[in-house]
N, C-alpha and C positions, 0 to 999 in steps of 0.2 A: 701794366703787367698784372697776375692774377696774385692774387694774395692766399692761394692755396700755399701751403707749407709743408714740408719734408720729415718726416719722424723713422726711428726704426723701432720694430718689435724686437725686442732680443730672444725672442722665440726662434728668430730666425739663426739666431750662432748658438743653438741646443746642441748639432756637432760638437762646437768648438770647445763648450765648456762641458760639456760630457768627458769629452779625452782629456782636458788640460791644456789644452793648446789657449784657451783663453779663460780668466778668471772674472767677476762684476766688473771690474774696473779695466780689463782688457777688451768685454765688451763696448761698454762707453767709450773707448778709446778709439775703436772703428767704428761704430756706429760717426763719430764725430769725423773720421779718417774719409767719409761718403759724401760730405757735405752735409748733411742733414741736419738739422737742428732741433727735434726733438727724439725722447727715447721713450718705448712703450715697456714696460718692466713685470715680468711672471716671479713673482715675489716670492711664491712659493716651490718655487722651481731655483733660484739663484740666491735666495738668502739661508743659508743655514742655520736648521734651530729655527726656522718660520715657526714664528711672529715674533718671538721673542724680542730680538736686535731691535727689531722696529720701536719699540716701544724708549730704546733708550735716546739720551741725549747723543751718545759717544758714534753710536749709526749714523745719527739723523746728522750728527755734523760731518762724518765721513763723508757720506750722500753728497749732503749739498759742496763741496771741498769740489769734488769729481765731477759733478755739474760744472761750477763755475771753471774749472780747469780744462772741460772738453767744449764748453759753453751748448750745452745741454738744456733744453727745458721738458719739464717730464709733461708726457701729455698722456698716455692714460693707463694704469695699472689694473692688470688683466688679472681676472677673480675668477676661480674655480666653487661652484657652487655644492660641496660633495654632500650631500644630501642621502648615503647610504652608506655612512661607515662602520655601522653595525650591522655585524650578520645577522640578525633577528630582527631591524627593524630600517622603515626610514626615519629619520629626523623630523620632528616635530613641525609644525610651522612654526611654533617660537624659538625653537632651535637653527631653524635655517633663518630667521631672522636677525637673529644673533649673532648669527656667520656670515650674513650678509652687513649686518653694521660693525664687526673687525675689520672686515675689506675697507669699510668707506675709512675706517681711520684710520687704516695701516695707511690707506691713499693721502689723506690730507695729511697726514707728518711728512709724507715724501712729498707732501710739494705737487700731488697730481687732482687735475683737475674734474676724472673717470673714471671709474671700475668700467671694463669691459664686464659682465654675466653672458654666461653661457645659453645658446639659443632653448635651453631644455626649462629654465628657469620660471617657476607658478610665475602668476600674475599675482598672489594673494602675497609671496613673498618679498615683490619689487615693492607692491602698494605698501607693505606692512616698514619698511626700509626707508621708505621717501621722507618721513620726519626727522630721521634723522639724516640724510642727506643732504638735508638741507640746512640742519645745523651743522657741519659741518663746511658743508658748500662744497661739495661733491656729486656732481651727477651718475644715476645710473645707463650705462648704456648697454640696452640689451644686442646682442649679435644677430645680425642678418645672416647665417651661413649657410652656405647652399646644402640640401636644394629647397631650404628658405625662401624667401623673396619678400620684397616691396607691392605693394599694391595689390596684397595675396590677402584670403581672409584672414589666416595664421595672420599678419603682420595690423591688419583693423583688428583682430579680437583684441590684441595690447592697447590701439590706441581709442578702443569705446571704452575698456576701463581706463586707463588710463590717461588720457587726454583732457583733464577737467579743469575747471576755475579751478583757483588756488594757489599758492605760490609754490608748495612743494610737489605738484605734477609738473612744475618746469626740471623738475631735478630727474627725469625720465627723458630718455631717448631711442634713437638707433645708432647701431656700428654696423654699418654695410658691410659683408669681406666682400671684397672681389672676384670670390671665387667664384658668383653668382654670375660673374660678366664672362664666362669662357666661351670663346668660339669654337672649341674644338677640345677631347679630353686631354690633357697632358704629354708630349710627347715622351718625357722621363717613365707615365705609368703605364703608356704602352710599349715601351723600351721592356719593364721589369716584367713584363706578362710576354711577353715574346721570349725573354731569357727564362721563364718560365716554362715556355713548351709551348704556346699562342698561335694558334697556325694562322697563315698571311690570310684565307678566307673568311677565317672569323671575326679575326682584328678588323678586313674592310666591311663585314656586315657591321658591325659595334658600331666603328665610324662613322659610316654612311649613315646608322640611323639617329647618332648623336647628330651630324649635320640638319636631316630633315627636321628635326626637333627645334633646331634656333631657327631652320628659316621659316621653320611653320608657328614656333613658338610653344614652351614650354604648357603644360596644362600646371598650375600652381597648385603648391600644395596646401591645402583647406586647412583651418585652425580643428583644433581637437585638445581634449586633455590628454589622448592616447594618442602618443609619437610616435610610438612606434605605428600602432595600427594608420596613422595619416601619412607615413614615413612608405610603408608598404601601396596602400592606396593609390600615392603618387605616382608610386613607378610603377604600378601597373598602367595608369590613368597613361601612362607615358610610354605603353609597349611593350615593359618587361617579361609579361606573361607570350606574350607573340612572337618576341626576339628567343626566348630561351626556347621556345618548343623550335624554333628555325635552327638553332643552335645543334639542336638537338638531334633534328633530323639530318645534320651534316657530321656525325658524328664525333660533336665538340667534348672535349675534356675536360678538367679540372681549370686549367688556365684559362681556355677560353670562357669557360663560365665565371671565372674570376674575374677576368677583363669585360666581361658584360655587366657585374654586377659592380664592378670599379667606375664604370664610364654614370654611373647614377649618381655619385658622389659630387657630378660637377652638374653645373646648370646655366642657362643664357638666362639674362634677364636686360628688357630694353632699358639702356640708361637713361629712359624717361622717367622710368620711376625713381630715378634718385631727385629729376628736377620736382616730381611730385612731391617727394617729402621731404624736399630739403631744411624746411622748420623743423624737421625731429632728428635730425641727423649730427650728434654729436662730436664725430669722430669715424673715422675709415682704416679696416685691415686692409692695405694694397697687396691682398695676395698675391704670390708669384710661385710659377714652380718652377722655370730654365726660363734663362736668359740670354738670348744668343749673343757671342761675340760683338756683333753690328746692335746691340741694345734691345733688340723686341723678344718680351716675353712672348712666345710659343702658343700659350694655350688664351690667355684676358688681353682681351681690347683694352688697353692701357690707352691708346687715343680715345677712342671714343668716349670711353667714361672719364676720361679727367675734363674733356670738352665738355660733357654735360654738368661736372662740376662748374667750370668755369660760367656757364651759360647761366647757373643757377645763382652766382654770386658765392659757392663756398669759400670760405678765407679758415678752416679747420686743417686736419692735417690728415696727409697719407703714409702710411705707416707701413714700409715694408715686411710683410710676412713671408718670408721664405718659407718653404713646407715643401721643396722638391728631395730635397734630402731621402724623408722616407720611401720615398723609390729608387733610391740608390744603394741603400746601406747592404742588399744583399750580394752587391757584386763589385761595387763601383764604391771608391773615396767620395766625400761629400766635399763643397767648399762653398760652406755658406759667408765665407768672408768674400770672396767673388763673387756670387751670385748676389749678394747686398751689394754690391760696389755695380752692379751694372745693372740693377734693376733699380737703384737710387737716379743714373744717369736715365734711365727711359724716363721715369718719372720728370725728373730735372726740363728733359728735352718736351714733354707732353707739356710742362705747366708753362714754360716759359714759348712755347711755340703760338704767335698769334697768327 
């Protein structure tokens, strides 16, 4: 049987603990309720008074109490890199180095083995990080998140610097999301662009040319210092200049241009390139945004990429990310405690299917 493993983000019950319907240790308590045996934790998002608690004993023994009690193993705490909290400036590089080595030790008191950083994150600032990550014994894992990718220059510009002799470029990797695996954009985000006003001809040009796109394959998006400017480039590279003037000329509206430039936030990528880099692969967002009754998420090849896990030998973990919510909230209840409970069982069924 594969020795892939189950984790959940509690990213994904941001719902539940917005309203009060769940509290930290209410999430732990489903998360554990799914089967799943590890938890991914936004530390700054669900501890109050972040950083603080972290630092005492009286947390850290709470913490592990609620592990041992849901039988929990933390597997990786996900770090927000804010790098512009001053209106007049951004952050130094020794200032965001700084903010990168609180994460890694807020990380090792909790017991986790990864900072998730965010796909925007310098290269000067992971390198400047890595000593102490490894005093610690924390690895950093930077995000794959679409329209991202593996085996993209973006993704060798990290690892020509970073991939070196030494022991503390072992404490660098990747976090794939999955969101990069979509066959199709989101059935929830063209739900919320239709209840927006989305007319049925628009929506099937968008469609149709997200499909030509996977079967032809995506054009990746190039490394740059300027994300935004390679962020734009792509999706031109990708159509978006030819789709909006087509748009245009059928006299699309505000939605439809919204669902055009919504369907660019997702991406195909052949789950070959996970077997490519499965030596830098620390850890995985199993994106998900609906999950139908009968277990298949809608929009990610949840077989196909957990096979090419399997194929690769992964034995790390996949960590449910819910994130359909935010195409709900405008009309529709959200229930991320169901949508984790059957995107847990797709998974469950993908890893244990030989």
């Amino acid at each position: 049987m594969s020795e892939i493993k189950r984790s959940v983000s509690l990213y994904s019950y941001q719902d539940e603990y917005y309203n009060g319907t769940l509290d930290l240790e209410g999430c732990l308590r489903e998360t554990a309720k799914t089967g799943a045996t590890g938890v991914e934790l936004l530390a700054e998002s669900m501890i109050k008074q972040f950083p603080n608690p972290i630092y005492t004993e009286s947390f850290q023994a709470q913490w592990k109490e609620w592990l041992a009690k849901y039988n929990l193993t933390p597997t990786c705490y996900d770090a927000f890199l804010e790098n512009h909290i001053y209106e007049n400036r951004m952050l130094s590089l020794g200032e965001q180095v700084e903010m990168m080595c609180r994460d890694l030790k807020c990380a090792s008191l909790l017991g986790f083995s990864c900072i998730r950083t965010l796909v925007s994150t310098p290269m000067d600032v992971i390198e400047g990080s890595l000593d102490y990550a490894e005093e610690v014994g924390v690895k950093i894992g930077l995000e794959v998140h679409a329209p991202f990718s593996l085996n993209s220059s973006w993704a060798q510009g990290y690892l020509d610097r970073l991939d070196k002799p030494g022991s503390k470029y072992k404490y660098f990797g990747f976090i794939p999301d999955m969101g990069i695996f979509c066959q199709r954009v989101p059935d929830v985000v063209e739900e919320k662009w239709r209840r927006q006003g989305a007319k049925e001809e628009c929506i099937k040009v968008v469609n149709d040319a997200f499909a030509e796109r996977v079967q032809k394959g995506f054009v990746k998006i190039e490394y740059s210092l300027n994300l935004g400017l390679a962020n734009m480039n792509y999706r031109n590279a990708n159509g978006l200049s030819d789709l909006t003037r087509k748009l245009e000329s059928m006299g699309a509206g505000p939605a439809d241009m919204g669902y055009l430039n919504s369907s660019y936030t997702y991406s195909w990528s052949d789950p070959q390139d996970l077997i490519d880099n499965i030596g830098h692969i620390i850890h995985t967002h199993a994106k998900c945004y609906n999950t139908s009754e009968d277990y298949v998420e809608t929009a990610v090849a949840i077989p196909q990429v957990v096979a090419a896990y399997k194929k690769a030998g992964y034995d790390g973990y996949l960590s449910t990310e819910y994130e359909g919510g935010e195409s709900l909230r405008d009309a529709l209840p959200v229930d991320g405690i169901e949508q984790v409970r059957r995107h847990q069982e797709a998974l469950r069924r993908a890893i244990e299917n030989d």
